[in-house]
C-alpha positions as CSV (number, residue, x, y, z in Angstrom):
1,X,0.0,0.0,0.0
2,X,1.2,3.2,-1.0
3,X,2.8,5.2,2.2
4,X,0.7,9.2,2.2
5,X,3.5,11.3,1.0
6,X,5.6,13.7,3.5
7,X,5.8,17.3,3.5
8,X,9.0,18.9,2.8
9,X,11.1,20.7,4.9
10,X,11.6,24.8,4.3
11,X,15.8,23.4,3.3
12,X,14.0,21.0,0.8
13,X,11.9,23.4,-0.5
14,X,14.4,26.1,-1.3
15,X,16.6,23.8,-3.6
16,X,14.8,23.5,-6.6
17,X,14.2,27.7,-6.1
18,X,18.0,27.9,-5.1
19,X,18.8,26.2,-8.3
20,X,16.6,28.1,-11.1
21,X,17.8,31.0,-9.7
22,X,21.4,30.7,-10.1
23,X,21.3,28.5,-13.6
24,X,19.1,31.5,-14.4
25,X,21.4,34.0,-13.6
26,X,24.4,32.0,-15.7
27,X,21.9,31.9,-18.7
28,X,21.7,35.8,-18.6
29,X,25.5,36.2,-17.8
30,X,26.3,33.9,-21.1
31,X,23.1,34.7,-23.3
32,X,22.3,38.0,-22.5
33,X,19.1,39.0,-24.1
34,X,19.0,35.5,-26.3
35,X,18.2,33.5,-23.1
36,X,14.8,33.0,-23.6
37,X,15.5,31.5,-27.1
38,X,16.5,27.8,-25.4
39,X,18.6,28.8,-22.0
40,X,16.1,29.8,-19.6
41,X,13.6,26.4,-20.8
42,X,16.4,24.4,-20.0
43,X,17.1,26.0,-16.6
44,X,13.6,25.9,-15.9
45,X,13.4,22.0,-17.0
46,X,16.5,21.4,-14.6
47,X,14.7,23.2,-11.8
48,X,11.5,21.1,-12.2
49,X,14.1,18.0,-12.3
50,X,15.5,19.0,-9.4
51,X,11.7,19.6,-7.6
52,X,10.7,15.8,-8.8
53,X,13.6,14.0,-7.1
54,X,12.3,16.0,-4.1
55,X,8.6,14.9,-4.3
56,X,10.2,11.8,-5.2
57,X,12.2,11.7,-2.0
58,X,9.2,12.6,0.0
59,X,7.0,9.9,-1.2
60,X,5.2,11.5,-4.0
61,X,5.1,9.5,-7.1
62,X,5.8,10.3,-10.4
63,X,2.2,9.3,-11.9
64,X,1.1,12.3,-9.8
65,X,3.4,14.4,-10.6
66,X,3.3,14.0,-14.7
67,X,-0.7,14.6,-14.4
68,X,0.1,18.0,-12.6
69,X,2.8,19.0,-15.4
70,X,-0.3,18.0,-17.8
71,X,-2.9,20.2,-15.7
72,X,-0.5,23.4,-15.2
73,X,0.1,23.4,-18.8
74,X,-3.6,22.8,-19.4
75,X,-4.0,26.2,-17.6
76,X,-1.9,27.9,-19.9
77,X,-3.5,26.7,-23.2
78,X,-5.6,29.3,-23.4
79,X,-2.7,31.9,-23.4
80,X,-0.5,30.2,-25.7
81,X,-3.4,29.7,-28.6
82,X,-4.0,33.6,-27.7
83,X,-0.3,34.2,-28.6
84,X,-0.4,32.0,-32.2
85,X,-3.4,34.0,-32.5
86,X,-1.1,37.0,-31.9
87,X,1.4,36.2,-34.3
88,X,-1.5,35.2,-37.1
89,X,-2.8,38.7,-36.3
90,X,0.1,40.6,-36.9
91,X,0.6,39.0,-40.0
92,X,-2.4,39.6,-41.6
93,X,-2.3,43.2,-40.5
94,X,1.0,43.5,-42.0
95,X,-0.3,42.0,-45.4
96,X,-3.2,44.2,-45.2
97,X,-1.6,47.6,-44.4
98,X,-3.5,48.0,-41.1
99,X,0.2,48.4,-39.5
100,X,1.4,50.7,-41.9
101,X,-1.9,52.6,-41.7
102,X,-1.3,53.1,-37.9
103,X,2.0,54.0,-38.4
104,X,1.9,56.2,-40.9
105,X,-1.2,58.0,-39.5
106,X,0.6,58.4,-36.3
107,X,4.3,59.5,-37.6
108,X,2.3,62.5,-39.1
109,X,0.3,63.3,-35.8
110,X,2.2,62.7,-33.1
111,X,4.9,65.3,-31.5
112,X,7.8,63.3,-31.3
113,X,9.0,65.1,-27.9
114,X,6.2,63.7,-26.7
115,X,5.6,60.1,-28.2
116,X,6.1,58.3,-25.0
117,X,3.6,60.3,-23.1
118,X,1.5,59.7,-25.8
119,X,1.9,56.2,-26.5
120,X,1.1,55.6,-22.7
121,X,-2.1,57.6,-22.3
122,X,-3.3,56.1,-25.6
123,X,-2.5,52.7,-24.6
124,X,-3.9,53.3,-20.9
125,X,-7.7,54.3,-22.4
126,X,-7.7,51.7,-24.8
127,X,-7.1,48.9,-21.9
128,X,-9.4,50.9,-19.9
129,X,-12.3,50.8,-22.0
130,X,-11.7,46.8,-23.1
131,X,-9.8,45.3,-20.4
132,X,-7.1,43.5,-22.0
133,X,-3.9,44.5,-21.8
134,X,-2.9,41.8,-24.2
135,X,-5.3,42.7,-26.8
136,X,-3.8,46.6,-26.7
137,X,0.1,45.1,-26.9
138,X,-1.0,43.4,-29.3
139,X,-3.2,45.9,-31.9
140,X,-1.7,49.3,-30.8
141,X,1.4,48.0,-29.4
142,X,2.8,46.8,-33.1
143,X,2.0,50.2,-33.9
144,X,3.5,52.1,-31.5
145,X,6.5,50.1,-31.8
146,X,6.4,50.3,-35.4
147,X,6.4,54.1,-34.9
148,X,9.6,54.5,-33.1
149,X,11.6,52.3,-35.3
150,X,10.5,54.4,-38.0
151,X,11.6,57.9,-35.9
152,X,14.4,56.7,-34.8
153,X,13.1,56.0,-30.9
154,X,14.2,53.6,-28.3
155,X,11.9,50.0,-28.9
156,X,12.9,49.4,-25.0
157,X,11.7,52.9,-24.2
158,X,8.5,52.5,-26.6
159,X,7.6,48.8,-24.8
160,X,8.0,50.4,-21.7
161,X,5.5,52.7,-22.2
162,X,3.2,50.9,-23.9
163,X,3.4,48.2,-21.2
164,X,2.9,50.8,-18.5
165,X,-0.3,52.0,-20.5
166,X,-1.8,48.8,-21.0
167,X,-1.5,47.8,-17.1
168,X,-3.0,51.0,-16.4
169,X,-6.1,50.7,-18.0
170,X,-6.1,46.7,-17.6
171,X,-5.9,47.0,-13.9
172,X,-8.6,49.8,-13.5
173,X,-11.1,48.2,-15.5
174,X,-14.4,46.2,-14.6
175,X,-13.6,44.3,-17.6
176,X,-10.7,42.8,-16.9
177,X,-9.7,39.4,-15.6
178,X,-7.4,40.0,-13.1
179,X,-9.4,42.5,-11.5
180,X,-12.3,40.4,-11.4
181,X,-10.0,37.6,-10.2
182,X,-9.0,39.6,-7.5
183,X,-12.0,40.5,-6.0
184,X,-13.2,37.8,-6.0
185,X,-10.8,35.7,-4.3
186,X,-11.3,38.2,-1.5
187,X,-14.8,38.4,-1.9
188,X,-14.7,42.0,-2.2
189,X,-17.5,44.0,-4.2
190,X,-15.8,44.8,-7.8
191,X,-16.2,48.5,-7.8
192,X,-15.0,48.9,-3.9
193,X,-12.0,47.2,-4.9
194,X,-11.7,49.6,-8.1
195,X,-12.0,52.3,-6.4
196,X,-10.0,51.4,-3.3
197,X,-7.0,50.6,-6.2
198,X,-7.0,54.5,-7.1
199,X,-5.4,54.9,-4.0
200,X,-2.2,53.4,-5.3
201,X,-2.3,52.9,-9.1
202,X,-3.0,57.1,-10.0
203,X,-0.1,58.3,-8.0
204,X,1.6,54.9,-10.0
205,X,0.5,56.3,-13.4
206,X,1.4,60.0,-13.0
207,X,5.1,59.0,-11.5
208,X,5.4,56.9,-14.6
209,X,4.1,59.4,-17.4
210,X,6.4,61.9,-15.8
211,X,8.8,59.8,-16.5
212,X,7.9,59.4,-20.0
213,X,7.6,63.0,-20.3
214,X,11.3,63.3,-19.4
215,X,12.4,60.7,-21.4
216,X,11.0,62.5,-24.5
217,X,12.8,65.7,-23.8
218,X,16.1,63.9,-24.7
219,X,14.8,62.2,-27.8
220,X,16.7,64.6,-30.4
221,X,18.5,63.5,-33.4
222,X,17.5,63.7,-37.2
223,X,14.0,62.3,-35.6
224,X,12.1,64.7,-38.6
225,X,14.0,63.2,-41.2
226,X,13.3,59.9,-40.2
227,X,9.7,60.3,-40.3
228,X,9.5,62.2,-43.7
229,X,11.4,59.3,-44.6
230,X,9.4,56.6,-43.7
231,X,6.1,58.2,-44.1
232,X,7.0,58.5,-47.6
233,X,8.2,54.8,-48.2
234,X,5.7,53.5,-46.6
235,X,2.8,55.6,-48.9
236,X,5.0,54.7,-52.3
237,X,5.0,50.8,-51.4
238,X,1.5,50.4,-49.6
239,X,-2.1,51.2,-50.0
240,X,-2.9,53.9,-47.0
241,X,-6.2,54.9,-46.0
242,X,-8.5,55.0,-43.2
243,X,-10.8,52.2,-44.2
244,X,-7.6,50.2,-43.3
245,X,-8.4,50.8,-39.8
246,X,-11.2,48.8,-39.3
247,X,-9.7,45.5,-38.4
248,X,-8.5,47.5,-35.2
249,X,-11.6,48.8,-34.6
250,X,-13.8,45.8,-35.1
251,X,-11.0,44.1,-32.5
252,X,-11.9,46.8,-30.0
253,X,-15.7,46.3,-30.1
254,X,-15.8,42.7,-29.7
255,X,-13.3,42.8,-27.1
256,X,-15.8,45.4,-25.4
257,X,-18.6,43.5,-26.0
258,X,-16.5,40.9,-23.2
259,X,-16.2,38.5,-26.1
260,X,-13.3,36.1,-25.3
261,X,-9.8,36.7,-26.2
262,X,-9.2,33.9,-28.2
263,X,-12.0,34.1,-30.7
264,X,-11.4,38.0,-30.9
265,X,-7.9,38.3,-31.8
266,X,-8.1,35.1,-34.1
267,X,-11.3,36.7,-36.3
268,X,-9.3,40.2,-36.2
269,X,-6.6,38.2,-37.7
270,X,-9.0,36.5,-40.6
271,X,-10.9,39.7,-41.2
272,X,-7.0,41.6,-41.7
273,X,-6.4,38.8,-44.6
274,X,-10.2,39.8,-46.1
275,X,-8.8,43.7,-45.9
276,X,-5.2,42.5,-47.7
277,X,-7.1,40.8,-50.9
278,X,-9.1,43.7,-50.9
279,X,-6.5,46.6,-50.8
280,X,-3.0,45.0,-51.1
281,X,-3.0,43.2,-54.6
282,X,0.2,45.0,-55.4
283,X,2.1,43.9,-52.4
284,X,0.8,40.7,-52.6
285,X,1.5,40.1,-56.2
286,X,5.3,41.4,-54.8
287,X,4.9,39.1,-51.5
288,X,4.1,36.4,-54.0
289,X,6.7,37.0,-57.0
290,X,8.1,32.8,-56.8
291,X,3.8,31.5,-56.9
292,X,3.4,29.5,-59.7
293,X,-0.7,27.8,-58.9
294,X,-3.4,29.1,-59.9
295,X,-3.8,32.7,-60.2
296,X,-7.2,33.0,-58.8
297,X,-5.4,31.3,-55.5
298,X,-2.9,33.8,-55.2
299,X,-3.9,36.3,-52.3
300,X,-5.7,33.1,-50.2
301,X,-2.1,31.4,-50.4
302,X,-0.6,34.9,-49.4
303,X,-3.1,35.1,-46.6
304,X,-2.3,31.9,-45.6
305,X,1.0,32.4,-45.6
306,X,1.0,35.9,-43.6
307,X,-0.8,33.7,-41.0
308,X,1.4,31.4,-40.1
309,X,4.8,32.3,-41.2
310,X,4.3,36.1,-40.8
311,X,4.9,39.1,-43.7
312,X,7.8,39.2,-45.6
313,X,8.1,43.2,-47.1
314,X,10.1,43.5,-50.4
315,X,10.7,47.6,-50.8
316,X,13.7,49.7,-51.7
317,X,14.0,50.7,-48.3
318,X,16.1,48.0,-46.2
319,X,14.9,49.6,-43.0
320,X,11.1,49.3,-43.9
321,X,11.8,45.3,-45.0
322,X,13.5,45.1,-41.3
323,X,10.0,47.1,-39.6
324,X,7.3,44.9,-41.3
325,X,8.7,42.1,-42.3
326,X,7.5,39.9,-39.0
327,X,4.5,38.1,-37.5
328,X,2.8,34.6,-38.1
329,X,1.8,31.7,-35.8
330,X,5.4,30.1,-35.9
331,X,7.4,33.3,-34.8
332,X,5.2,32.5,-31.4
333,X,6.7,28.9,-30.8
334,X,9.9,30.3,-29.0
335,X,7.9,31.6,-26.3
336,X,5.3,28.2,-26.4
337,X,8.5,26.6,-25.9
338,X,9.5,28.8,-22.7
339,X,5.8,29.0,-21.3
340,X,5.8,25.4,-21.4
341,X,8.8,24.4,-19.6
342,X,8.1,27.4,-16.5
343,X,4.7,25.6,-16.1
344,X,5.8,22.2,-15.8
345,X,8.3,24.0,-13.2
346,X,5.7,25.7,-11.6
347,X,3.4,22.8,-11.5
348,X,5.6,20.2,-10.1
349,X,6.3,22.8,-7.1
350,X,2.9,23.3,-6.4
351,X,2.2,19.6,-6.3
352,X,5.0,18.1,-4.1
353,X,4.1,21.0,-1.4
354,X,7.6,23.1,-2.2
355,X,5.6,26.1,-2.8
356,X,3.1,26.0,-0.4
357,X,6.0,24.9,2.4
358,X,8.0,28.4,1.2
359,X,4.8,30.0,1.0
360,X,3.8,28.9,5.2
361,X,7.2,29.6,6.5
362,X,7.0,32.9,5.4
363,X,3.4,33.4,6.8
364,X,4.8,32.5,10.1
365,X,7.1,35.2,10.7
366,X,4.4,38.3,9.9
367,X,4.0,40.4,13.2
368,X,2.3,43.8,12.2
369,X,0.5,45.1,9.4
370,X,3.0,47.1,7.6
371,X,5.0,43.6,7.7
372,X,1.9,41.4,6.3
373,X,1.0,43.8,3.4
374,X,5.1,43.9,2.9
375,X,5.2,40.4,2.9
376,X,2.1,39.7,0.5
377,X,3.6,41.8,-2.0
378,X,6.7,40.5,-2.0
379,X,5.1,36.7,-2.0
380,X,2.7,38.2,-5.1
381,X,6.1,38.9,-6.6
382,X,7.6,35.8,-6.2
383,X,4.5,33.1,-6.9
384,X,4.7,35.2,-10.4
385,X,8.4,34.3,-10.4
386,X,7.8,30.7,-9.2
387,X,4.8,29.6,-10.9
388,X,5.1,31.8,-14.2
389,X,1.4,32.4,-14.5
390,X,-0.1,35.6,-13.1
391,X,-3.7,34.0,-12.2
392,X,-1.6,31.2,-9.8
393,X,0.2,34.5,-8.2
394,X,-3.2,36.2,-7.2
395,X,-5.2,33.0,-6.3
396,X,-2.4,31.3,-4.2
397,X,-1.6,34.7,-2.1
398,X,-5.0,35.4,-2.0
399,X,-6.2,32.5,-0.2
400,X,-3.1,31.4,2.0
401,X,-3.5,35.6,3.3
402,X,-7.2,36.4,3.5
403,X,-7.1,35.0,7.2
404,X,-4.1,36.8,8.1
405,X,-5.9,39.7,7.0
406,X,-8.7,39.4,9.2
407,X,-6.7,38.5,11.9
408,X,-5.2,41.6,12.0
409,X,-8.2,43.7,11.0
410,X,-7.4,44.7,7.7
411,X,-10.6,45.0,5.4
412,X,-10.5,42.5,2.3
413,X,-9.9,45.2,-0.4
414,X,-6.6,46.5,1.5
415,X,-5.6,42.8,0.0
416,X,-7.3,42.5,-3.3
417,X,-5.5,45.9,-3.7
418,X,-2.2,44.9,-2.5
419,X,-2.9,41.1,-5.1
420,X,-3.0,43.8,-8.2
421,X,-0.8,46.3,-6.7
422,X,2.0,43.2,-7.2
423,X,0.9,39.9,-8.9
424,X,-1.0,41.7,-11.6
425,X,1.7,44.5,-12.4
426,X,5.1,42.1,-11.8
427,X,3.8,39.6,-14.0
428,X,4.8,41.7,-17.1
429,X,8.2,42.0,-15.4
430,X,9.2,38.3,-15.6
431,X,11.0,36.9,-18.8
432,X,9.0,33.3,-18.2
433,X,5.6,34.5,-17.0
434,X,3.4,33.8,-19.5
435,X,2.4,37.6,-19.4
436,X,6.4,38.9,-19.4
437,X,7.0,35.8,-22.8
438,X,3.9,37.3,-24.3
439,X,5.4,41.5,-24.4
440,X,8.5,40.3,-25.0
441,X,7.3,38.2,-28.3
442,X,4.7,40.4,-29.0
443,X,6.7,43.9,-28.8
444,X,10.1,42.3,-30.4
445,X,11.9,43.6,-27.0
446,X,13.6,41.3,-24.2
447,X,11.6,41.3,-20.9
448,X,14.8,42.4,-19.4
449,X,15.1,44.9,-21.9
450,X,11.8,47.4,-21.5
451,X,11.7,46.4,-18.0
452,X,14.3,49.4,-16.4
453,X,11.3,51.6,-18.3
454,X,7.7,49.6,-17.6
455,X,7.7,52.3,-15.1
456,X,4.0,52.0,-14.0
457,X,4.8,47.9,-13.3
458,X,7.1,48.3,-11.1
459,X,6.6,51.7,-9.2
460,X,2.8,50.1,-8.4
461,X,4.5,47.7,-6.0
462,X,7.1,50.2,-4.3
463,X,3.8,53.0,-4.1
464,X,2.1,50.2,-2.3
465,X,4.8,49.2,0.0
466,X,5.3,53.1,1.1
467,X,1.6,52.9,2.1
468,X,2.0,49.6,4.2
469,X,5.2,51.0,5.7
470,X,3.8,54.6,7.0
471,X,0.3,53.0,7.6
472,X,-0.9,55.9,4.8
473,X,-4.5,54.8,3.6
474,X,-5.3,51.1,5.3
475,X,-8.9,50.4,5.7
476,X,-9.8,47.9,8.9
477,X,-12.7,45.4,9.4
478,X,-13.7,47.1,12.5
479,X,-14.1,50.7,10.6
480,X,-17.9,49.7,9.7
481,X,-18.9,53.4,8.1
482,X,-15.9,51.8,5.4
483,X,-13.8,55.4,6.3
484,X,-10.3,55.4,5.6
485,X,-7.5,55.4,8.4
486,X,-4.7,57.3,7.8
C-alpha cells in the first residue's frame, strides 16, 4: 500500500528555487538578451528535475506528478493559442496595411518630444475601455512600436510605455480578468475594490508618465528626417487609408462586448487577410513574385501564408523590409517553448508541497501590518516568479492571506489591492511569466530589456509598499462606516 506522502522541509523546498535561480542567472551572464531563445527552458526543466527528485524523496510518485505537469500546462492553453493568435494577427495586419496605416497615420500626428507620453495615455484608455492588456500590446502596441523604429526612438523605451499603459487601463477596468479575479478571491464588491485601487495605481501612473515625459525631452537627433522618410516609403509601397483601420476597430468592439480573447484576436486576424485581398494586390502580387498555382489562388495562399509564417516586405528601403517584415503563428513557438517548460516547473512545485511549504514559512514570521501587506507583496512577486502564471500569483496569495488579514483587521480590499498592486503588475516584469514571454514576443523587446522603463509595473509595487510601511491609507474590518485610516 502506497505510504501518504511527507511534507517537505523549508531546506528541501528552497533547492529546486535555489537552483533556477542561479542557472538562471548564468543563462543571462552567457546569453544576454538570447536567453529566452533555449537557455532559460532548459534551466527551468532542470529546476522542475531537481523539484521531482524532491517529491520523489518525499513519497510523492511520479504518476502524480506528470498529471500535474499535464494540468498546469492545461491552464496555460488558453494563453499560448492567444499568442499564435497574436502572431497570425500581426501578420495579416501587415499583409493588409492596417500596421502601416497606424503608423503612418501616427508618424504625421504625433509630436515626437512627446511620443512616450502619448503612447502611454493612448494605450492606458484603450485597456481601460476593453480590459485587455494583451489585446492593446497586441493591436496598438505593433504600432506604436512600429512608430519608433521608424523615428528613430528607443523599442525598449516605446515597450515600456506601452506596457505601462496597458496595465494602467487593464488593472482599472471592470472588464478585466485580473481585477475580477482579485475581488473575488477576497470576496470584495468589484467596484470597492476599483476604487480602493486608485489609491495606489494614479499616483503609480502620474510617476510613470512623468517619467515618459522626461524621457522625450532627450529624444533629439534627425527624428524629422526619419519620419518624412518613412512616411513616404511607406505611402510609395503600400495602399494607406482609413478604411484600413477597421480591423483594429472591429477588434476593440468585440473585445468590449466581453467576447473572449481567443475568438477575438483570431477573427481580427481573418478579417485583416479579407482587408489585404481587398486593398494590397500590389504587395501581394510582390509578396508572392516565386507563386506558380493558380492565379485565382494567389492572395488566399498569401493570406495563408501571412498567417502562419508572418509578412515578408520587399521595398527599396532595407529599414522598412526590417520594420514589417515579421509576424505569423510560428514566430510565437519560441515563447510556447518557454511558457511550457516554466509551467511544468511551476506545477511540479505546487504539487510536491515546495511552494506552499516556502509559502507557510513565510506566513509565520508576519508580526504587524505594515510587515503582512510587505510580505504579500513581496510573495505576489515571487508566486509570479515561481509559478510563471499571473492567475496562480493572485489565487495562491489570496487564499493562503485572506485569514491573516482578518486576523489583523485589515478589510479585504486593502488585499485585493495589494494582489494587483504586485501579482497583476510584476507579471509583465518576468521573462517566463506567460504575461512577461507574451510582451516580449509580441513587442520584439527582451523582458529584461523594456523592464528598467515599464515604469507604472514596477513603481505600483514600491507606491504600495510606502503605504504599508507609514500605515498611509489602510482600511480595517472594525471601521464599519468603510472610512479610511490614515
Amino acid at each position: 500500500m502506497h505510504k501518504s506522502p511527507r511534507a517537505p522541509s523549508l531546506l528541501q523546498a528552497l533547492l529546486p528555487l535555489s537552483i533556477l535561480i542561479a542557472l538562471l542567472g548564468l543563462s543571462v551572464y552567457f546569453f544576454g538578451d538570447d536567453a529566452s531563445s533555449g537557455a532559460n527552458q532548459i534551466a527551468l526543466l532542470l529546476a522542475a528535475g531537481a523539484a521531482a527528485l524532491v517529491g520523489l524523496k518525499n513519497g510523492y510518485r511520479w504518476d502524480d506528478m506528470e498529471k500535474a505537469i499535464i494540468e498546469g500546462i492545461s491552464v496555460s492553453m488558453i494563453a499560448i493559442l492567444i499568442l499564435l493568435c497574436v502572431g497570425a494577427l500581426i501578420g495579416t495586419w501587415l499583409l493588409s496595411g492596417t500596421v502601416q496605416t497606424l503608423i503612418y497615420y501616427g508618424l504625421l500626428l504625433i509630436n515626437p518630444d512627446y511620443f512616450l507620453f502619448t503612447a502611454c495615455i493612448v494605450c492606458a484608455v484603450t485597456a481601460l475601455c476593453i480590459g485587455s492588456s494583451w489585446t492593446v500590446a497586441g493591436t496598438l502596441g505593433i504600432a506604436f512600436m512600429g512608430m519608433a523604429q521608424a523615428m528613430g526612438l528607443s523599442a525598449a523605451m516605446t515597450a515600456g510605455a506601452v506596457i505601462s499603459g496597458a496595465y494602467f487601463g487593464d488593472k482599472l477596468s471592470p472588464l478585466s480578468d485580473t481585477t475580477n479575479l482579485a475581488s473575488a478571491v477576497t470576496g470584495v464588491n468589484l467596484f470597492e475594490h476599483i476604487r480602493y485601487m486608485l489609491w495606489t495605481t494614479l499616483p503609480s501612473f502620474a510617476i510613470a508618465l512623468a517619467g515618459f515625459l522626461w524621457l522625450g525631452m532627450g529624444l533629439h537627433g534627425n527624428v524629422a528626417g526619419n519620419i518624412v522618410e518613412a512616411a513616404n516609403a511607406l505611402k510609395t509601397n503600400y495602399t494607406i487609408t482609413p478604411m484600413l483601420l477597421i480591423p483594429m476597430l472591429l477588434v476593440f468592439i468585440m473585445a468590449w462586448r466581453r467576447m473572449p480573447a481567443l475568438p477575438t484576436i483570431f477573427i481580427g486576424a481573418l478579417i485583416g487577410g479579407v482587408f489585404a485581398v481587398f486593398y494590397q494586390k500590389q504587395s501581394i502580387g510582390v509578396m508572392m513574385a516565386d507563386y506558380h498555382g493558380p492565379e485565382g489562388l494567389k492572395s488566399v495562399v498569401a493570406v495563408w501564408q501571412a498567417l502562419a509564417r508572418g509578412f515578408v516586405s520587399h521595398t527599396t528601403s532595407a529599414s522598412l523590409n526590417e520594420l514589417l517584415s515579421r509576424g505569423g503563428m510560428s514566430s510565437m513557438l519560441p515563447t510556447v517553448w518557454l511558457i511550457l517548460c516554466a509551467m511544468t516547473f511551476g506545477s511540479v512545485m505546487e504539487k510536491v508541497g515546495l511552494l506552499q511549504s516556502i509559502l507557510h514559512a513565510i506566513a509565520r514570521r508576519i508580526e504587524s501590518v505594515s510587515v503582512l501587506i510587505v510580505t504579500t507583496l513581496f510573495t505576489c512577486i515571487s508566486a509570479n516568479i515561481v509559478t510563471s502564471d499571473q492567475y496562480i500569483a493572485i489565487v495562491l496569495p489570496g487564499r493562503m492571506f485572506r485569514l491573516e488579514y482578518e486576523k489583523h483587521r485589515l478589510a479585504g480590499r486593502m488585499l485585493s489591492r495589494t494582489l494587483e498592486d504586485s501579482a497583476t503588475l510584476t507579471s509583465a516584469l518576468v521573462p517566463w511569466n506567460t504575461c512577461g514571454a507574451y510582451m516580449a514576443a509580441t513587442l520584439g523587446v527582451a523582458t529584461f530589456t523594456y523592464l528598467p522603463f515599464a515604469f507604472f509595473n514596477w513603481v505600483g509595487p514600491l507606491v504600495s509598499a510606502l503605504y504599508a510601511i507609514t500605515r498611509f491609507r489602510l482600511a480595517y474590518l472594525d471601521d464599519e462606516s468603510a472610512s479610511i485610516s490614515g
